[in-house]
VMD Tcl script that builds the backbone (N, CA, C; Angstrom):
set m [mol new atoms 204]
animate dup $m
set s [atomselect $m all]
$s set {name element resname resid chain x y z} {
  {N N UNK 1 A 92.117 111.620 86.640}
  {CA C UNK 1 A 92.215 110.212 86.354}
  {C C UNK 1 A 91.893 109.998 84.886}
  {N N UNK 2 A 92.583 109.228 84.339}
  {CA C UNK 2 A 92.475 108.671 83.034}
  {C C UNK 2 A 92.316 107.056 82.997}
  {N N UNK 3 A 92.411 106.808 81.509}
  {CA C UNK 3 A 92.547 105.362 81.516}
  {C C UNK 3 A 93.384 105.011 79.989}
  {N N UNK 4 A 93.597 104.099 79.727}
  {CA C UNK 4 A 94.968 103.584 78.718}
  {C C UNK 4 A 93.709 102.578 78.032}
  {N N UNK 5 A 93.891 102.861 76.837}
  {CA C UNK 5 A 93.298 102.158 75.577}
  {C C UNK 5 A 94.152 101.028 75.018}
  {N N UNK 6 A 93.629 99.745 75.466}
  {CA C UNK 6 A 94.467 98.425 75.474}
  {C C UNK 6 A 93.495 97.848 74.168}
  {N N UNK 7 A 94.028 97.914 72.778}
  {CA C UNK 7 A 93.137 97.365 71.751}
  {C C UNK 7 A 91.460 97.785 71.754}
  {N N UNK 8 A 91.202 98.934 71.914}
  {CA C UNK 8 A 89.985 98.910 72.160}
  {C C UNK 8 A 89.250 98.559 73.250}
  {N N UNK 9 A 90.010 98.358 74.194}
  {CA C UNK 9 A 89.331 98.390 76.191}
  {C C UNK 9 A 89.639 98.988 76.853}
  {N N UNK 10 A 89.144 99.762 77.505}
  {CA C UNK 10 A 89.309 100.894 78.142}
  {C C UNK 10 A 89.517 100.257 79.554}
  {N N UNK 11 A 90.696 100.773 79.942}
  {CA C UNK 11 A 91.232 100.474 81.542}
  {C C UNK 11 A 91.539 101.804 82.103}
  {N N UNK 12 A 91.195 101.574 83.595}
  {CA C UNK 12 A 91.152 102.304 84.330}
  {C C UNK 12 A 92.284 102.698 85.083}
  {N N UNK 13 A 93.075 103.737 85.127}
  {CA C UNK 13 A 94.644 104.050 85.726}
  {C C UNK 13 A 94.562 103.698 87.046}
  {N N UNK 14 A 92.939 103.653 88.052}
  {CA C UNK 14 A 93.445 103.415 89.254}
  {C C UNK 14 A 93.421 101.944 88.966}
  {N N UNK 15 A 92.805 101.208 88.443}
  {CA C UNK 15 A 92.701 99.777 88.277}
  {C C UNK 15 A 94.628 99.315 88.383}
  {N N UNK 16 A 94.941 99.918 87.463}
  {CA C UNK 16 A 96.319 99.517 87.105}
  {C C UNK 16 A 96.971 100.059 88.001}
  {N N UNK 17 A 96.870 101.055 89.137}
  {CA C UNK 17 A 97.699 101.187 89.951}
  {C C UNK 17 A 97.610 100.255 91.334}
  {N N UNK 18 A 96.266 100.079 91.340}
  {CA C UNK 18 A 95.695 98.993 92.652}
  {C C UNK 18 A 95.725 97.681 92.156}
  {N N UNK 19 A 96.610 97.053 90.608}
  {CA C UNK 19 A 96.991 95.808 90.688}
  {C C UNK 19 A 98.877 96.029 91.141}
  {N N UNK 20 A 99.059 97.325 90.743}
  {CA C UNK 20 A 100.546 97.298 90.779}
  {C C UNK 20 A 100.997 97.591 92.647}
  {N N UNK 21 A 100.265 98.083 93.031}
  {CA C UNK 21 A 100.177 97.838 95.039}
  {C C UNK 21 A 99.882 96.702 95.474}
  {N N UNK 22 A 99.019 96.034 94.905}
  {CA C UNK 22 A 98.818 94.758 95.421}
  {C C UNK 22 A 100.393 94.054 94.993}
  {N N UNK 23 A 100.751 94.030 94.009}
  {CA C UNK 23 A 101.724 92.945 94.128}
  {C C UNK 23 A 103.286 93.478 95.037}
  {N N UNK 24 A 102.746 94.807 95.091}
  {CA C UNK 24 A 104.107 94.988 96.158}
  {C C UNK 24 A 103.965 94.858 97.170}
  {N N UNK 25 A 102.267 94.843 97.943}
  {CA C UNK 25 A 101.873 94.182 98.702}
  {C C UNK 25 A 102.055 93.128 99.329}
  {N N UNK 26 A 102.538 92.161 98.130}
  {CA C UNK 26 A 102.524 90.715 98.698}
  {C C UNK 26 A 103.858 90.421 98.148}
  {N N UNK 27 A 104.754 91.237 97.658}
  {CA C UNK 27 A 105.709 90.957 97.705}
  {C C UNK 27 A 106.496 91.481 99.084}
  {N N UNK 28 A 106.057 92.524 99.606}
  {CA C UNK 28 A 106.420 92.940 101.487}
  {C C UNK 28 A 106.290 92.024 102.223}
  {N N UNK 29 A 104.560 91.406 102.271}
  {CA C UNK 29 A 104.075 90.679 103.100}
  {C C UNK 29 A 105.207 89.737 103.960}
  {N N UNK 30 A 105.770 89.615 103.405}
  {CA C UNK 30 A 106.641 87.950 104.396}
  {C C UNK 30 A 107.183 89.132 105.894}
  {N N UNK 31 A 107.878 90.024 105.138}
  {CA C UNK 31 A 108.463 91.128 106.017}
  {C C UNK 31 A 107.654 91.578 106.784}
  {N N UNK 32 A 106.513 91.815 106.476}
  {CA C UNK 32 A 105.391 92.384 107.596}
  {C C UNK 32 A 104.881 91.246 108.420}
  {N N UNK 33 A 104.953 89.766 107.859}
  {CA C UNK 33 A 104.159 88.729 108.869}
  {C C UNK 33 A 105.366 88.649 109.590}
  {N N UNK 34 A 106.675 88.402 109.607}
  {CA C UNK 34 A 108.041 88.281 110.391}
  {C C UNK 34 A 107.520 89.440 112.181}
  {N N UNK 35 A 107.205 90.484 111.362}
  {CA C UNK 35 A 107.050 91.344 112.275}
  {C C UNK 35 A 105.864 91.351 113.000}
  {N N UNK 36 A 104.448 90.662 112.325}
  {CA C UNK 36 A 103.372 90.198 113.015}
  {C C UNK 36 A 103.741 89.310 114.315}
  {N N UNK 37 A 104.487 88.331 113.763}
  {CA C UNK 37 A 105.065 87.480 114.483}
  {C C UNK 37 A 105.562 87.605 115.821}
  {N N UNK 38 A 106.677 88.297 115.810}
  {CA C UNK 38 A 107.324 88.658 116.692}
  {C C UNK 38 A 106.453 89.642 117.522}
  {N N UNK 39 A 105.341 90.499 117.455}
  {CA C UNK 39 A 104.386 90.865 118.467}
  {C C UNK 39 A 104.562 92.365 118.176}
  {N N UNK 40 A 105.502 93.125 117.169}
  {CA C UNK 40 A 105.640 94.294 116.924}
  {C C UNK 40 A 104.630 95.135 116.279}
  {N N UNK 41 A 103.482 94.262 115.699}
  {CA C UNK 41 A 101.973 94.512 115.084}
  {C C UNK 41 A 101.082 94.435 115.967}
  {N N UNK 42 A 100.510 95.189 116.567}
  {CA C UNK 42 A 98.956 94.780 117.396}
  {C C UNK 42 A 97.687 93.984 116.602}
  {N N UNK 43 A 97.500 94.895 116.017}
  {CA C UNK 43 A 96.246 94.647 115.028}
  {C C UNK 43 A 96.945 94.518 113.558}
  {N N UNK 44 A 97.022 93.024 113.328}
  {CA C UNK 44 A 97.518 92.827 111.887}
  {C C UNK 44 A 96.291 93.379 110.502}
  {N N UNK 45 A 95.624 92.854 111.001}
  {CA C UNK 45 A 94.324 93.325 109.777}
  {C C UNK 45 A 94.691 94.560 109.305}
  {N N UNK 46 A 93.880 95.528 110.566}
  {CA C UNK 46 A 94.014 96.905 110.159}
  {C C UNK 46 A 95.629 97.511 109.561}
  {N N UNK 47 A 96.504 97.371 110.336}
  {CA C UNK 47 A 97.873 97.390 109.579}
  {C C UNK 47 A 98.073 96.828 108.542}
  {N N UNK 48 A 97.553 95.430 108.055}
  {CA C UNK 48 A 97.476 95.199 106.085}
  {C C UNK 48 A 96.660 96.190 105.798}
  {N N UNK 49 A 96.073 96.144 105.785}
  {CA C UNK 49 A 94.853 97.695 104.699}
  {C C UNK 49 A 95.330 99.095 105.067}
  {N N UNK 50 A 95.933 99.449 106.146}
  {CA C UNK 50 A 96.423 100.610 105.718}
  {C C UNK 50 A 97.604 100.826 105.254}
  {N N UNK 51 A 99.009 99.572 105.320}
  {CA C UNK 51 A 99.729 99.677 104.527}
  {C C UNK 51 A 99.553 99.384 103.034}
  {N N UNK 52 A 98.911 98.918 102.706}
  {CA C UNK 52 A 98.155 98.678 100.898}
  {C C UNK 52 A 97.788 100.054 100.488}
  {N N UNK 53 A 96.976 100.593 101.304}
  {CA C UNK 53 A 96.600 102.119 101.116}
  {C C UNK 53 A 97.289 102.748 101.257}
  {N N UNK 54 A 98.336 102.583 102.001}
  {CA C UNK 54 A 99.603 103.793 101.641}
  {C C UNK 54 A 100.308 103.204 100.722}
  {N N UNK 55 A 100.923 101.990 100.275}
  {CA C UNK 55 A 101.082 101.843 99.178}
  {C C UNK 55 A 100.732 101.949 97.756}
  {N N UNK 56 A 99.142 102.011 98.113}
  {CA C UNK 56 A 98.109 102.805 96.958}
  {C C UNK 56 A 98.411 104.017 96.606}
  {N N UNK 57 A 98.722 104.568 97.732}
  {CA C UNK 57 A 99.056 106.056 97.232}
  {C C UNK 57 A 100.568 106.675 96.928}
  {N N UNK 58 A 101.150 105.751 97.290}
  {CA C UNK 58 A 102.794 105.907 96.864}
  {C C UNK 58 A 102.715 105.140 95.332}
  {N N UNK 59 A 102.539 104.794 94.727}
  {CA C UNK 59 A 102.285 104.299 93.583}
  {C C UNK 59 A 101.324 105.338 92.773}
  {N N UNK 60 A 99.770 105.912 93.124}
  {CA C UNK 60 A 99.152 106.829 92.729}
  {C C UNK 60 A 100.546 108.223 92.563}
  {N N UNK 61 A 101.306 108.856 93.384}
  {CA C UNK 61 A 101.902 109.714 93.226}
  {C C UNK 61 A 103.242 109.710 92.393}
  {N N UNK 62 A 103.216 108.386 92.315}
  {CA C UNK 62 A 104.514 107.948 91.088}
  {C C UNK 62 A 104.038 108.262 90.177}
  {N N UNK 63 A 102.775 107.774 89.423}
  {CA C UNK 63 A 101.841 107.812 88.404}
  {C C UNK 63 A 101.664 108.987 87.770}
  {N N UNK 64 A 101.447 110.189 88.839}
  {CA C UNK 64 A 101.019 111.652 88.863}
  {C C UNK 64 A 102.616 111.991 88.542}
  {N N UNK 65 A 103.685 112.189 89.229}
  {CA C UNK 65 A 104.433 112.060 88.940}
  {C C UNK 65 A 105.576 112.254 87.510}
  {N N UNK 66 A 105.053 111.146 86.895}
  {CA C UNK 66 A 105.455 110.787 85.803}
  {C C UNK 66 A 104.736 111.476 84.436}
  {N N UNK 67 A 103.354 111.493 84.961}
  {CA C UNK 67 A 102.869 112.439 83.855}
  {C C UNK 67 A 101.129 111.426 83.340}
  {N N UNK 68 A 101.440 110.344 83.885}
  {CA C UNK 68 A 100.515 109.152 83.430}
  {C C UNK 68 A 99.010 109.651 83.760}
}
mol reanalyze $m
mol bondsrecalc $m
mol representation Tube
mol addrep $m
């Protein structure tokens, strides 16, 4: 893990990868509540946090990936 020197502030690569999951997060979300909806989710909670976390880590392995 590293971090990216923004003018003299030091940021954190997972920081920037766990803002960049969150927004794909909630850009899914409608698609995942559709499916809450309809009864195809048991446990919505636990299914948001572990799809974020696998999205955490599909994003972490892009990152790695790339060289970042």
């Amino acid at each position: 893990m590293g971090e990216f020197n923004f003018y003299d502030i030091y940021i954190p690569t997972l920081l920037i990868q766990a803002l960049l999951a969150y927004v794909i997060f909630k850009l899914l979300s409608p698609l995942i509540n559709r499916l809450i909806l309809q009864g195809w989710i048991i446990f919505p909670n636990i299914f948001n946090l572990c799809f974020y976390l696998m999205l955490l880590l599909g994003v972490h392995q892009i990152f790695i990936g790339l060289g970042i």
